[in-house]
Short mmCIF file of the C-alpha atoms (twelve columns), coordinates in Angstrom:
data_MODEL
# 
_entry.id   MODEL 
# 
loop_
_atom_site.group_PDB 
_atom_site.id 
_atom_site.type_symbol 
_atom_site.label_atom_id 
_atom_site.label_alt_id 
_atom_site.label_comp_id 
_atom_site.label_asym_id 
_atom_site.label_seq_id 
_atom_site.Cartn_x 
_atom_site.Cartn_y 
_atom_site.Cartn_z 
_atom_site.pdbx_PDB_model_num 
ATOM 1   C CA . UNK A 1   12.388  61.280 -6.660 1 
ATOM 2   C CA . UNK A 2   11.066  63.456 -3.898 1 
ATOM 3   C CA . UNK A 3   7.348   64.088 -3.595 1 
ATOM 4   C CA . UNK A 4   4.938   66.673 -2.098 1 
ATOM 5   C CA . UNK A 5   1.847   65.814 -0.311 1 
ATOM 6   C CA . UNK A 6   0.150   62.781 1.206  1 
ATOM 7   C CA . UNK A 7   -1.159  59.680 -0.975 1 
ATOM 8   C CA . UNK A 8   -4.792  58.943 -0.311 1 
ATOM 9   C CA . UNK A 9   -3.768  55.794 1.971  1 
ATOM 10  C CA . UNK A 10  -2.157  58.490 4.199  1 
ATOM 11  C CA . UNK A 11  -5.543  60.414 4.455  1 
ATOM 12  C CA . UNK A 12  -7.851  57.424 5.401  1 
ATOM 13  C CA . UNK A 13  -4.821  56.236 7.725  1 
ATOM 14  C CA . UNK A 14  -4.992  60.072 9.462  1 
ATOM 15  C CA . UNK A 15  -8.662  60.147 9.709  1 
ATOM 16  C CA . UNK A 16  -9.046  56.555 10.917 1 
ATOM 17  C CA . UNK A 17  -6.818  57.522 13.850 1 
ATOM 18  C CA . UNK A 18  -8.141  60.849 14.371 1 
ATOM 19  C CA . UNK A 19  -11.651 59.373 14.516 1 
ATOM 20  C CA . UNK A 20  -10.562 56.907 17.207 1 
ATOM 21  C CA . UNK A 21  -8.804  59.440 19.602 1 
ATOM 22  C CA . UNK A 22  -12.080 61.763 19.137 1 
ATOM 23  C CA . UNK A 23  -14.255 58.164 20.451 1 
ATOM 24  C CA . UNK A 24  -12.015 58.199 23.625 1 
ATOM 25  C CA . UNK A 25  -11.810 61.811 24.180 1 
ATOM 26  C CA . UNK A 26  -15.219 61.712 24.418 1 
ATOM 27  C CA . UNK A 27  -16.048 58.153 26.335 1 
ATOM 28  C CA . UNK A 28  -13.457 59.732 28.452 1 
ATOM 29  C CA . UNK A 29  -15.471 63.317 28.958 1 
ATOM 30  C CA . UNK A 30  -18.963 61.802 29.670 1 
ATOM 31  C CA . UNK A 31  -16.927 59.704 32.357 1 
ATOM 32  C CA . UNK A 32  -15.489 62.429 33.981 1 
ATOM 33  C CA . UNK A 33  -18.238 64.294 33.756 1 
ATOM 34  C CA . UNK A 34  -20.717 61.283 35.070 1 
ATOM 35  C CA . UNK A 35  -17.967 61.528 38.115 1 
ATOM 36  C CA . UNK A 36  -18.239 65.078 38.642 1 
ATOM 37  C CA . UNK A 37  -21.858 65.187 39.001 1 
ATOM 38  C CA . UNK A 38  -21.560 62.307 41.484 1 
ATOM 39  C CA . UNK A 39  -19.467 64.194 43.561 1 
ATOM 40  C CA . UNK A 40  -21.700 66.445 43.450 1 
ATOM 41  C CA . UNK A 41  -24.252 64.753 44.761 1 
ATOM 42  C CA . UNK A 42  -22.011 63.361 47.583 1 
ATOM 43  C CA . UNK A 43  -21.457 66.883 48.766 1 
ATOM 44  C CA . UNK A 44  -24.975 67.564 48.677 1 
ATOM 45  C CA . UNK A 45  -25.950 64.135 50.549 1 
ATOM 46  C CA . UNK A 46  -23.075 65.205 52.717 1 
ATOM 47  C CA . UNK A 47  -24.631 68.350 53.828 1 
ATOM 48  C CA . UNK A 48  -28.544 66.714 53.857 1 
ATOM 49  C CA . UNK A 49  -27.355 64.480 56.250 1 
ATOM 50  C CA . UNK A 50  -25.572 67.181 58.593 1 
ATOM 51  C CA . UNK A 51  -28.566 68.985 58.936 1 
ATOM 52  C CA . UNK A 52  -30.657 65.800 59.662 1 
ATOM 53  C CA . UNK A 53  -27.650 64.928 62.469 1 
ATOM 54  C CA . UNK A 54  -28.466 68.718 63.932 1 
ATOM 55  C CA . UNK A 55  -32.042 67.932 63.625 1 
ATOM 56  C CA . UNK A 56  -31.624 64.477 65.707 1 
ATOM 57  C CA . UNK A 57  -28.961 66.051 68.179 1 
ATOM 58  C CA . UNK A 58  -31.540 69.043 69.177 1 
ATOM 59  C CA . UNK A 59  -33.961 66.257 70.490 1 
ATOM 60  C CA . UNK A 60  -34.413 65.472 74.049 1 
ATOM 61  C CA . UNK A 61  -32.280 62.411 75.526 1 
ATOM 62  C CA . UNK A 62  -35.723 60.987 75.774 1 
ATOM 63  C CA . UNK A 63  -37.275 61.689 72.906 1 
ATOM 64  C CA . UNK A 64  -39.052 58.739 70.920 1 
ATOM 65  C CA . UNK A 65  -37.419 59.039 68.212 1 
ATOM 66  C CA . UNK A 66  -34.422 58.585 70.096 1 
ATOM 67  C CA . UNK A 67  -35.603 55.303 72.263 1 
ATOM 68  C CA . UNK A 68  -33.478 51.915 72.015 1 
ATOM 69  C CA . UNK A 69  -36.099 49.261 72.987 1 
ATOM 70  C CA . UNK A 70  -35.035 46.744 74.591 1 
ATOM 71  C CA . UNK A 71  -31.926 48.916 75.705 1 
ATOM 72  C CA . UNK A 72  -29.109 47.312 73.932 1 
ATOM 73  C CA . UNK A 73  -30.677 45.725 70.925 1 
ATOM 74  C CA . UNK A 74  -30.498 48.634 68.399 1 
ATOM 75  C CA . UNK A 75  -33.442 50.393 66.832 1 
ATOM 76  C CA . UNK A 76  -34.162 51.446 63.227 1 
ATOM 77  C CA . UNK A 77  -36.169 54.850 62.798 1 
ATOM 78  C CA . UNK A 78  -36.653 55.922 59.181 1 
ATOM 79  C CA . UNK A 79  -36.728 59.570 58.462 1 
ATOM 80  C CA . UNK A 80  -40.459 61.050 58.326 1 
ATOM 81  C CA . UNK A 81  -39.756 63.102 55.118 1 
ATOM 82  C CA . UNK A 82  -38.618 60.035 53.074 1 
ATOM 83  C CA . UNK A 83  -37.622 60.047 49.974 1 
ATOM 84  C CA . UNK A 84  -35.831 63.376 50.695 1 
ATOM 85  C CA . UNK A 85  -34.324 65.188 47.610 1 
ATOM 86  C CA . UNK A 86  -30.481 65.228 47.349 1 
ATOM 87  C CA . UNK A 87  -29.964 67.340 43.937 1 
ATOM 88  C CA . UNK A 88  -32.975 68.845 41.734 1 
ATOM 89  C CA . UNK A 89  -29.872 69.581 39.573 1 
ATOM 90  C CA . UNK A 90  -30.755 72.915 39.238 1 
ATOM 91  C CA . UNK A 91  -34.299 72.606 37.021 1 
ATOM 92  C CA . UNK A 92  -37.959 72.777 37.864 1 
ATOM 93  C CA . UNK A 93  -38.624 69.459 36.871 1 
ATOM 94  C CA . UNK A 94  -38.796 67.127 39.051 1 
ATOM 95  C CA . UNK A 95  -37.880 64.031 37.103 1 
ATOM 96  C CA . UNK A 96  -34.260 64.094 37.219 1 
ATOM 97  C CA . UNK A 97  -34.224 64.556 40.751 1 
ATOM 98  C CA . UNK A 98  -31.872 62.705 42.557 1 
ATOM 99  C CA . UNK A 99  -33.978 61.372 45.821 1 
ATOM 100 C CA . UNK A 100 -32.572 58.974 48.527 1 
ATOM 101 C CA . UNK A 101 -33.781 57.730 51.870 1 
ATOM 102 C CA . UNK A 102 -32.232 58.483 55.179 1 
ATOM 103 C CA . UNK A 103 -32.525 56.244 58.227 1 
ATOM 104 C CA . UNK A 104 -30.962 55.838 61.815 1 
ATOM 105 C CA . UNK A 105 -30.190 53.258 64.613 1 
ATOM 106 C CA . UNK A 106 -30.072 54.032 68.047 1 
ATOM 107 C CA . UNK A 107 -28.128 51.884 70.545 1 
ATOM 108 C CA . UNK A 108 -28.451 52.389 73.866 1 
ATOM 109 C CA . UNK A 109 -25.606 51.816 76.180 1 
ATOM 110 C CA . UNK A 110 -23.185 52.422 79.106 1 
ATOM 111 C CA . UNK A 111 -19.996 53.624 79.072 1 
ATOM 112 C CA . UNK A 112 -17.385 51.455 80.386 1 
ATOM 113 C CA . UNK A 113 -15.354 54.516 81.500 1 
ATOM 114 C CA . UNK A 114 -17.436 55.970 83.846 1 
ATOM 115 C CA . UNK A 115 -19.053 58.300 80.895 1 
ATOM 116 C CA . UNK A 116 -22.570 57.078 81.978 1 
ATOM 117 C CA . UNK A 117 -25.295 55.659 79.752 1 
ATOM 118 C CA . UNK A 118 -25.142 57.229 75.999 1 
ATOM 119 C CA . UNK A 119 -27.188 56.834 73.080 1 
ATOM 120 C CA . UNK A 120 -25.023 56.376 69.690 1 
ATOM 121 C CA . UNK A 121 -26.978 57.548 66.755 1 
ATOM 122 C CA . UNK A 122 -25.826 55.998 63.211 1 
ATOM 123 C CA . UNK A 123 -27.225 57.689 60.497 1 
ATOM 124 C CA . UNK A 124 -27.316 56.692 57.083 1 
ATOM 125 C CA . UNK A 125 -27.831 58.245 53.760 1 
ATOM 126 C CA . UNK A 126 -28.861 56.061 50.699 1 
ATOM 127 C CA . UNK A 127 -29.508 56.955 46.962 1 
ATOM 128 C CA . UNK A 128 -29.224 55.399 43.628 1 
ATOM 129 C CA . UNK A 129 -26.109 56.334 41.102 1 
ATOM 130 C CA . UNK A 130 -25.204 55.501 37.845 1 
ATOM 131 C CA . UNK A 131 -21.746 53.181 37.473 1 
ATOM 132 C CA . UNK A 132 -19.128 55.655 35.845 1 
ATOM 133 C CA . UNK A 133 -17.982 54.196 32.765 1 
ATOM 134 C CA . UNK A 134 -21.191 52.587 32.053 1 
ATOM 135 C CA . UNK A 135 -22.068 55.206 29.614 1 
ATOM 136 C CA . UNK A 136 -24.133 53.821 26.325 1 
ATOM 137 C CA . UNK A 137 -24.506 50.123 27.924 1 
ATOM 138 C CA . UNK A 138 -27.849 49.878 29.378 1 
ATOM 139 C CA . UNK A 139 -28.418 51.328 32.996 1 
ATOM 140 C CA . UNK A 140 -25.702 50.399 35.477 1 
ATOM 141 C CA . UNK A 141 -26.662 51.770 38.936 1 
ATOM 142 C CA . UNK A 142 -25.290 50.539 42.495 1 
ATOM 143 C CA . UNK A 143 -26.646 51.909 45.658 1 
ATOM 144 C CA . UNK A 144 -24.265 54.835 47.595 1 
ATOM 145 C CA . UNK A 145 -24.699 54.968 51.073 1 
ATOM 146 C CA . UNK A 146 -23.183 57.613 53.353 1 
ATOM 147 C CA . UNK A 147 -23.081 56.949 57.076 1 
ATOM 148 C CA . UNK A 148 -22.434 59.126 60.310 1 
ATOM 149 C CA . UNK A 149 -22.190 57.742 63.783 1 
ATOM 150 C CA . UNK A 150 -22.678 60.157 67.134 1 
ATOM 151 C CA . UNK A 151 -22.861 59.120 70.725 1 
ATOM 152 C CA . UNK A 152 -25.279 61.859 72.700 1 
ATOM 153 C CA . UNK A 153 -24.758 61.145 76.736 1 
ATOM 154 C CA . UNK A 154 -27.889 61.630 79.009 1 
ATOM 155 C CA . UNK A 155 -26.884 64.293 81.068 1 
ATOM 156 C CA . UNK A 156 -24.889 66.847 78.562 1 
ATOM 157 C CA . UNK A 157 -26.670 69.504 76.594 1 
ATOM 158 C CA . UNK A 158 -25.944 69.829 72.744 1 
# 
C-alpha cells in the first residue's frame, strides 16, 4: 500500500530539526557578527594609535614627554587625552562608545653598534571587548591591548 504525504510524527520531527538549525544559524550570526565589529575596532585602534606614534615621533629628542629618568630604567607616560574614543559606532550617543586608554614607555639607551644613544618608545593601546561566543550568558569581556615599539636616535630628524 503506497501512501501520499507525511504522518504528523514526520511534521513535529521536520520542525524540531528545522527549529534547531535556525538556533545555530543564528548563535552562529551574532558570533560572527560580534567578530566583525571587533575587527573593526582593531582597525580603528590600529589607526588611533598611528597617529598618536606620529604625534610622539614629531617631538623633540628632548622633550619631557620623551625623558627616561634614571636613563635605563624605563618610564611610563599616559596619554593626556585619556580615555580616547576608538569607535562611536557611527551614532550621536555617546554610550556605546567604545573608549580605551593609551600609554607609553620610554627607555633610554645606547646602541651597541655604534648607532649612538636612542630612545625606544613602546606604545600601547588598551580597551575593553566582549568574548565572542559569549552571546546571551552574562557579560564576558577581556581586555585587548595593541602595542607598537619605535626606537627615535638623538641626532636624526623624523
Amino acid at each position: 500500500m503506497k501512501r501520499n504525504g507525511a504522518t504528523l510524527v514526520e511534521f513535529i520531527a521536520a520542525m524540531t530539526m528545522g527549529a534547531v538549525f535556525l538556533f545555530l544559524f543564528f548563535q552562529n550570526f551574532t558570533t560572527i557578527y560580534l567578530i566583525h565589529g571587533k575587527e573593526t575596532a582593531r582597525q580603528k585602534a590600529d589607526a588611533l594609535a598611528l597617529s598618536v606614534l606620529e604625534e610622539i615621533m614629531a617631538l623633540e629628542y628632548d622633550d619631557l614627554l620623551l625623558s627616561d629618568l634614571p636613563p635605563g630604567t624605563g618610564t611610563s607616560y599616559d596619554y593626556p587625552e585619556n580615555p580616547v574614543t576608538i569607535d562611536d559606532r557611527g551614532t550621536a550617543l555617546t554610550q556605546d562608545d567604545l573608549t580605551g586608554e593609551i600609554s607609553w614607555i620610554v627607555f633610554q639607551g645606547d646602541d651597541p653598534e655604534g648607532g649612538g644613544e636612542y630612545k625606544r618608545i613602546t606604545l600601547t593601546v588598551t580597551w575593553t571587548e566582549m568574548t565572542p561566543g559569549s552571546e546571551g550568558q552574562g557579560t564576558s569581556q577581556y581586555q585587548e591591548t595593541l602595542a607598537y615599539t619605535v626606537r627615535i636616535y638623538e641626532d636624526t630628524d623624523y
